[in-house]
Structure formats: C-alpha cells, structure tokens
C-alpha positions in Angstrom: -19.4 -3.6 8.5 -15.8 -2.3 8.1 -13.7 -5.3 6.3 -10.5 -3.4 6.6 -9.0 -6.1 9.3 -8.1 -8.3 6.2 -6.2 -5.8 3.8 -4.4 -4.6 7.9 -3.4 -8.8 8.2 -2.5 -8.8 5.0 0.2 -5.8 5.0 1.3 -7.2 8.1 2.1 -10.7 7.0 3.3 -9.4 3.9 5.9 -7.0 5.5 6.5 -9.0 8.3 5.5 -7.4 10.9 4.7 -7.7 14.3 1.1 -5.9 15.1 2.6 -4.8 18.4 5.2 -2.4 16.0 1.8 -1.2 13.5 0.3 2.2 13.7 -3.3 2.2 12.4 -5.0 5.3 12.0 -8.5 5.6 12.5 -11.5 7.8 13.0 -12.9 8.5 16.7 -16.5 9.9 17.3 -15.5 9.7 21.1 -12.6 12.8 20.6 -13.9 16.1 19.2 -12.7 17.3 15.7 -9.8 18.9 15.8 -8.1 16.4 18.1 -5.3 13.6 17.8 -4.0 10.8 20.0 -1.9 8.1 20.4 -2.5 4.7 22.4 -1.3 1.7 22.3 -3.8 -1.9 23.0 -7.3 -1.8 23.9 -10.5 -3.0 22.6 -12.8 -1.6 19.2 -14.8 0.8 21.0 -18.0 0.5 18.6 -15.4 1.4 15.7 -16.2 -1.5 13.1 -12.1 -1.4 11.2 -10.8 -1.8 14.3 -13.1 -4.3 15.1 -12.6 -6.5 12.5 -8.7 -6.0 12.9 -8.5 -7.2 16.5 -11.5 -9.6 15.1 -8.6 -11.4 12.6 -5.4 -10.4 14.9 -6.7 -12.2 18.0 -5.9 -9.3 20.3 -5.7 -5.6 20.3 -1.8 -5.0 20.9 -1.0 -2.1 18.1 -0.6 1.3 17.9 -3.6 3.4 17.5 -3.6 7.3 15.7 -7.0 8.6 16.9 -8.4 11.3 14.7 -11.5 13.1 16.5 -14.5 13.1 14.3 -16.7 14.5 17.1 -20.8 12.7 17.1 -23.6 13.3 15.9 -25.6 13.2 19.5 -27.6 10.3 18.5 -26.8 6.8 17.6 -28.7 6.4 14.7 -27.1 9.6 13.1 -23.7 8.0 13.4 -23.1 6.0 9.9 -23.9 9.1 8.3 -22.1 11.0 10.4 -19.3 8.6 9.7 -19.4 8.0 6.0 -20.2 11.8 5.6 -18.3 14.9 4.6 -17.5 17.2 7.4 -19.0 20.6 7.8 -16.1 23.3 7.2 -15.5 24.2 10.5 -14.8 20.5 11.8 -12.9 20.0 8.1 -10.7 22.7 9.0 -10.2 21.3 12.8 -9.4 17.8 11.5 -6.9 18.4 9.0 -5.7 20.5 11.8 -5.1 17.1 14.2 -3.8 15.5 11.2 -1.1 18.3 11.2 -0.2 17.3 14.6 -0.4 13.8 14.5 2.2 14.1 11.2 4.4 16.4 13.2 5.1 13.7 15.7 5.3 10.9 13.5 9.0 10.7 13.8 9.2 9.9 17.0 6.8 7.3 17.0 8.9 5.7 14.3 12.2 5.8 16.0 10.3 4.6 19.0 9.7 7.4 21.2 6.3 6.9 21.9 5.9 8.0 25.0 7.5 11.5 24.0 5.3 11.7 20.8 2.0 10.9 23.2 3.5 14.0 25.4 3.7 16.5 22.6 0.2 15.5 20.8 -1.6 15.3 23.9 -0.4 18.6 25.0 -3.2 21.2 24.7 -2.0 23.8 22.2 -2.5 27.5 22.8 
C-alpha cells in the first residue's frame, strides 16, 4: 500500500494549508500516456496514494494533476506496470504531459483553474 497520505497531512499541517488549495500529482492508468489533467474532488479510483490521502484527510476536496500511465490490460499486470519503467515510446509521451501540465501551472497558482483545465484539456495538434 501507498503510505504517502501521511508525508501529504504532514506538509499540509505544516504549511498551513487548506487541502481544498493543494495540488497533488499523481499517476493515472485510466488516461493514456502522453496525457495530463486537472480536477478538483472525487474519490481514489483504485490509486492507493490517493487513497490513503483522502483515507487521513477525511474527504477528497484537492486538486488533482493526473499524469496518464496508460494499463497494462490485466489487473494483475498493474503493480508492475506501476512500479515499472516505461517503455520509450510512453517515456517520451509522458514527459511530454508533464510539459503540459508545467506549462499551465501558473494559472492554477494564481487561481485560474478553470482556464488552466481549458488549455491542458485541449487536444494538441
């Protein structure tokens, strides 16, 4: 299991926080590689650090970076899939969505989410 809910707590409580203004980032099998997006609340989807976040926050109410990972195609492939290096062609596509997700990161921090959601979700030629 994915303890990383405690060392999220903890940099909230230390720098005061509210969870409803934190951005986590996290890994998505659901989104092909090579894609990037935003959302705000929800549950864990199967994804064990978020899990255990909402787990110790009490609710789901932050900001969520998706980064596409893509899956496997079976369930039992996934942890390896997960704790795995990518092969070069999803490499190149995630760094890729990282690109984009960094390019819009401005606006999410002067609170123009909505606008930043537009521009990453926007299909790029």
């Amino acid at each position: 299991m994915n303890l990383s809910g405690k060392s999220v707590a903890a940099a909230l409580r230390f720098w005061k926080i509210e969870p409803e203004q934190a951005l986590l980032v996290h890994d998505e099998l659901d989104l092909p590689p090579g894609t990037a997006r935003l959302k705000f609340d929800g549950g864990h989807g199967g994804q064990n650090g978020l899990r255990d976040t909402i787990r110790l926050l009490g609710h789901g109410r932050f900001h969520r970076l998706r980064i596409g990972i893509g899956h496997p195609g079976h369930k039992d492939r996934v942890v390896g899939w997960v704790l795995g290096k990518p092969g070069k062609d999803d490499d190149i596509l995630i760094g890729r969505a990282i690109d984009d997700a960094i390019d819009v990161l401005p606006l999410v921090v002067n609170g123009d989410v909505n606008e930043a959601m537009k521009r990453l979700h926007t299909s790029k030629p």
